[in-house]
C-alpha positions as CSV (number, residue, x, y, z in Angstrom):
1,X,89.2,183.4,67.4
2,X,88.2,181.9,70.8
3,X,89.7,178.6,71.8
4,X,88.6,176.0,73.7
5,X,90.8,173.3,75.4
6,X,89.5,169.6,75.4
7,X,90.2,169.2,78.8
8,X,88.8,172.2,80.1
9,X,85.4,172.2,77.9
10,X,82.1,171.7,79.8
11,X,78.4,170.6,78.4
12,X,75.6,172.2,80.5
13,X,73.1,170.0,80.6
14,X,69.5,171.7,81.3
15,X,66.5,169.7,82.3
16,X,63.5,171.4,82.4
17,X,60.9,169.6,84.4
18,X,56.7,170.1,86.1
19,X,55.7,167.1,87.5
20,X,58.7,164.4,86.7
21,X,59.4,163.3,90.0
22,X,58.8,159.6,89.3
23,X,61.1,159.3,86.6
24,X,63.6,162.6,87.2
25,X,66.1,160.8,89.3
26,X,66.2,158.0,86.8
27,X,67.4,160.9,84.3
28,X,69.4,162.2,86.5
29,X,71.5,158.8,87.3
30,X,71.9,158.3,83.3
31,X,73.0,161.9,83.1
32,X,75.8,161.5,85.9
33,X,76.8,157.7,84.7
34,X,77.1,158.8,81.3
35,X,81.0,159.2,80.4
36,X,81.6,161.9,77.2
37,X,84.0,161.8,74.6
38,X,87.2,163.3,75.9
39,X,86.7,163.1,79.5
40,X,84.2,166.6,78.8
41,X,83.0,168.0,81.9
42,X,79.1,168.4,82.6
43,X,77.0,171.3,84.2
44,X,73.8,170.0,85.0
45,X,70.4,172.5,85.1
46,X,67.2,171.6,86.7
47,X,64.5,173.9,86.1
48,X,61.3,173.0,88.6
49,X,58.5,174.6,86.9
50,X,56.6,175.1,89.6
51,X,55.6,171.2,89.9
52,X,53.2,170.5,91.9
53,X,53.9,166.6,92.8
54,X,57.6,165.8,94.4
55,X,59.5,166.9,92.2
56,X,61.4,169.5,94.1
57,X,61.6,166.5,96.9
58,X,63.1,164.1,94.4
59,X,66.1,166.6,93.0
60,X,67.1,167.8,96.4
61,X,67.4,164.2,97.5
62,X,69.4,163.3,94.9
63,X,71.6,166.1,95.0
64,X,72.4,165.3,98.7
65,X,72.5,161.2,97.8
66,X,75.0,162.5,94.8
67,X,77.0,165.8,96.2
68,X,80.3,164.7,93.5
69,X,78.0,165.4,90.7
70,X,77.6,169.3,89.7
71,X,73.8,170.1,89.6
72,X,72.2,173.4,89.8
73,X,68.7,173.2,91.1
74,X,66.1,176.4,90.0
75,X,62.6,176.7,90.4
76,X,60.1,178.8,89.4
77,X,57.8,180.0,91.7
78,X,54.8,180.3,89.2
79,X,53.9,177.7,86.2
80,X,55.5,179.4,83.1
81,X,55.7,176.6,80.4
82,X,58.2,174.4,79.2
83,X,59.8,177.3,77.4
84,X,60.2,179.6,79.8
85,X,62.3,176.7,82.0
86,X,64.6,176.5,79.2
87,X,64.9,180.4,79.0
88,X,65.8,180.1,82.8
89,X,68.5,177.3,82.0
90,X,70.2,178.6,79.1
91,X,70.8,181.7,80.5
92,X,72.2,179.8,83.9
93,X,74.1,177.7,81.8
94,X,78.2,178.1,82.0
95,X,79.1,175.3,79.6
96,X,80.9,176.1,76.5
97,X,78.1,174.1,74.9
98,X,74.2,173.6,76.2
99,X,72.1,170.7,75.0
100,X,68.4,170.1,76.5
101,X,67.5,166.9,77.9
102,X,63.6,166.1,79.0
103,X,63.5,164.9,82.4
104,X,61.1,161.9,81.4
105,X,63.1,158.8,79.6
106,X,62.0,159.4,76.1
107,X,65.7,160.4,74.9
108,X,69.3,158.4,76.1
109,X,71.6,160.5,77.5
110,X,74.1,158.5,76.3
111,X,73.8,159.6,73.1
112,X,75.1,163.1,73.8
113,X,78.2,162.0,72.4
114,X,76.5,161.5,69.0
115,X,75.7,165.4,69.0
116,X,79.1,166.4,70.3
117,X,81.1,164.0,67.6
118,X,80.7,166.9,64.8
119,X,81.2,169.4,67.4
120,X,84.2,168.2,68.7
121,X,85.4,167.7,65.0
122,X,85.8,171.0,64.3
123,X,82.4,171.3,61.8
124,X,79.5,172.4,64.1
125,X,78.2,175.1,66.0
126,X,74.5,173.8,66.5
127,X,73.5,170.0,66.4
128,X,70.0,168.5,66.6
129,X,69.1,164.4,67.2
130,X,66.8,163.2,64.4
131,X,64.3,160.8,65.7
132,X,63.8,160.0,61.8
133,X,66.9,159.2,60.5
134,X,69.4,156.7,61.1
135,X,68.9,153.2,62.6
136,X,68.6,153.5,66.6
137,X,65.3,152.6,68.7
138,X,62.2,154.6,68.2
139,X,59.4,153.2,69.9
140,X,56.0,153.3,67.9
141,X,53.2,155.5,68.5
142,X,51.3,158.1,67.2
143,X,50.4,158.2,63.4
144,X,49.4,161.8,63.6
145,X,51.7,163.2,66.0
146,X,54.6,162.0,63.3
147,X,52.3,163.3,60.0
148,X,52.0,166.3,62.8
149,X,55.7,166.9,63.1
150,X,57.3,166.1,59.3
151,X,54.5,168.8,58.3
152,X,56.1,171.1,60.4
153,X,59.7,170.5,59.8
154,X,58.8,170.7,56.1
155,X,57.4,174.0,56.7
156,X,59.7,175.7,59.1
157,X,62.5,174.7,56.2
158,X,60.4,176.6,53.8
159,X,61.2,179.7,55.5
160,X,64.6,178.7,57.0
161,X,65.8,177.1,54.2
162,X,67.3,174.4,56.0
163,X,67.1,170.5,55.5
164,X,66.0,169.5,58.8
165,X,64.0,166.3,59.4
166,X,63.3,166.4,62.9
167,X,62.7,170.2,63.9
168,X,60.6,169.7,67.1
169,X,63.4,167.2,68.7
170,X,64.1,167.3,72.3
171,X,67.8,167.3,71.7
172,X,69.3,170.4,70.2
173,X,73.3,170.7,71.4
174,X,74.2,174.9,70.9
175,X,77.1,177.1,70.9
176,X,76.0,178.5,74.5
177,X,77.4,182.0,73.8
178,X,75.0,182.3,70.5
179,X,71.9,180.4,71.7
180,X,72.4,183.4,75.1
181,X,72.4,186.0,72.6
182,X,69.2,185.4,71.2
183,X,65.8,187.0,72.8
184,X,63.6,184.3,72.5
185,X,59.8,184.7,73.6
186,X,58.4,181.4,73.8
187,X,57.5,180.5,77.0
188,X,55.4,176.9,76.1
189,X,56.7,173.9,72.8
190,X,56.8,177.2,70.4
191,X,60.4,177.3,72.1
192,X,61.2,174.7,68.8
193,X,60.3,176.6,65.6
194,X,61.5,180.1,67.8
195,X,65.0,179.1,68.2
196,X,65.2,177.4,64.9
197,X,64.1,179.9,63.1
198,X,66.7,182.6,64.9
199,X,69.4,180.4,65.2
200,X,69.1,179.8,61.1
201,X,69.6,184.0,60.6
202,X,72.8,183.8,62.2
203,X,75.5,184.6,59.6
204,X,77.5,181.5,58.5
205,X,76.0,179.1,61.3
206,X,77.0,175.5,61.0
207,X,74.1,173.3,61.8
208,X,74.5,169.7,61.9
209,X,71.8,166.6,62.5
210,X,73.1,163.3,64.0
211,X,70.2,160.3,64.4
212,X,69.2,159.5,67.6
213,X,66.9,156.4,69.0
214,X,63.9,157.7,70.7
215,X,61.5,155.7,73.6
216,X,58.3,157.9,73.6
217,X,55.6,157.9,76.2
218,X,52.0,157.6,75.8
219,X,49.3,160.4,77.5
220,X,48.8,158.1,80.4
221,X,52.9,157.8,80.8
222,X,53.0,161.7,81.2
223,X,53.1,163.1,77.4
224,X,52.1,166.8,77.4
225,X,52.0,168.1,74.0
226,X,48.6,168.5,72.3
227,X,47.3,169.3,69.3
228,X,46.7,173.2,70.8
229,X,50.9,173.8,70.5
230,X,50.7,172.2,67.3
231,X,48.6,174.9,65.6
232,X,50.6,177.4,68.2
233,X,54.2,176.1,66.1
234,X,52.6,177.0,62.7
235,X,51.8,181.0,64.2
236,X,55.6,180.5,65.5
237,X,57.2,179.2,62.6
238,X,55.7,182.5,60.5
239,X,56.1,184.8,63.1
240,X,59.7,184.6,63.8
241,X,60.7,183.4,60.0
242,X,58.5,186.7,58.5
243,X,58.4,189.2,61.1
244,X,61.9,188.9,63.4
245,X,64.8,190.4,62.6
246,X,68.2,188.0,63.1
247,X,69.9,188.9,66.5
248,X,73.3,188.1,65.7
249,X,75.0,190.0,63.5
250,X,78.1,188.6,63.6
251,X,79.2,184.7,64.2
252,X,82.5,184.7,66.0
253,X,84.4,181.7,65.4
254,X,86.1,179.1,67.7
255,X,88.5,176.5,67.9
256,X,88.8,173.4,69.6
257,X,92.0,172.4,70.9
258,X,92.6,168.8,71.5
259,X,95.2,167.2,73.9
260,X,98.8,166.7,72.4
261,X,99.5,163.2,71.4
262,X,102.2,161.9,73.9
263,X,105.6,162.1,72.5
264,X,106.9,159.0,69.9
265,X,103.0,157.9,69.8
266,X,102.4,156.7,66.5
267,X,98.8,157.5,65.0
268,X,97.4,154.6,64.2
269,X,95.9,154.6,59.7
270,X,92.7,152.9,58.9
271,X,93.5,150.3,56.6
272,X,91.1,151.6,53.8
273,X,93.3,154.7,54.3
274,X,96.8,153.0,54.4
275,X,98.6,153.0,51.3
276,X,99.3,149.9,49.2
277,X,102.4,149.0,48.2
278,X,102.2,148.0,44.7
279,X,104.9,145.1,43.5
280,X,107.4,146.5,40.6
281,X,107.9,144.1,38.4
282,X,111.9,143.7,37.3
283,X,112.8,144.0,33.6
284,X,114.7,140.7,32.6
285,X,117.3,141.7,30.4
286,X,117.5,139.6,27.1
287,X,121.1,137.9,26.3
């Protein structure tokens, strides 16, 4: 069993981006100001998809404005897809853990600790953000796009068996040693049901789902995705559910090993954990 000390573990951070520079070194700050659970160390992993506005500009500048924060800049020197920057990032990555973070301002960065809470508990090796469950910001948009996506996550759990309910999230926090095992193909938004649908063949996985608040952008404020990679996730999610065989065999496990508790610290007991002292009544002896 692999162990991993608290104060020695590292989330890389990639950030795959094409034409973010106005809002990439606004990530980029939240990514660097944001303090993890534990003191946990970040990696973080820009992936310039061959961009064609300032983005390359906007990343350098802020890595010479910002030299105390550990960035690795790559950039492809043909446009490849959304998927192929993540392929590029993940397999960069040196973190004990890897979680994807847009480079537009549709997801918090502070909110990695949400994803790393199970993690660091001892119970998960994979966690995705839910933009549909739990009570956080999600900003209102498209009726379609979310009939769009709960189709899909319904569908890709067919085949997975998995109870997902946000499969095409941004935020998916992974086992970096697993998710660099796996071959995946994808090189556009099929990246989603790919790595769902390998990750869910691993032997004994542990995935867990956190909610997560969620401040999406309209096609005029950059948005992307299009109903093309929509019907592109429904060949992917039968594809690699039907016709791909699992990649890892074998799931070693690991171990996460906190900091000792200074000596004659007492741990502090919830009080709905505390035990109650019950009174005893005394016997009155009769004369």
């Amino acid at each position: 069993m692999d162990v991993i000390k608290l104060e020695s573990f590292t989330l890389s951070i990639v950030v795959p981006a094409y034409n973010e520079g106005k809002t990439l070194s606004m990530v980029l700050d939240k990514i660097a100001n944001v303090r993890l659970k534990h003191d946990i160390k970040k990696e973080i992993i820009v992936v310039n998809d061959c961009s064609t506005d300032d983005t390359e500009e906007v990343v350098k500048q802020y890595m010479y404005d910002n030299p105390d924060v550990n960035i690795r800049y790559f950039k492809h020197e043909v446009n490849k897809g959304k998927g192929a920057a993540l392929h590029t990032g993940i397999q960069k990555a040196s973190g004990d853990y890897l979680i994807i973070q847009d480079a537009d301002l549709e997801y918090n960065p502070e909110e990695f600790n949400l994803l790393l809470e199970p993690v660091i508990d001892g119970f998960a090796d994979v966690v995705y953000g839910s933009r549909f469950m739990g009570g956080n910001a999600h900003r209102i948009l498209f009726f379609w796009h979310t009939i769009g996506n709960k189709f899909l996550t319904s569908l890709s759990n067919m085949f997975t068996n998995l109870n997902l309910t946000d499969m095409e999230t941004c935020y998916k926090l992974f086992r970096t040693d697993l998710i660099q095992q796996l071959d995946l193909q994808e090189k556009r938004f099929g990246f989603e049901p790919e790595v769902t649908a390998k990750i869910s063949r691993i032997p004994k996985i542990r995935i867990y789902e956190v909610g997560i608040s969620y401040y999406g952008r309209t096609y005029e404020e950059g948005k992307k995705i299009n109903w093309k990679d929509g019907f592109r996730a429904l060949y992917c999610i039968a594809r690699y559910n039907l016709f791909s065989k699992p990649q890892v065999k074998k799931l070693e496990p690991i171990s996460i090993m906190r900091k000792p508790a200074a000596s004659g610290a007492k741990t502090a007991i919830p009080k709905d954990r505390a035990p109650q002292q019950i009174p005893v009544k005394k016997k009155v002896s009769s004369l």
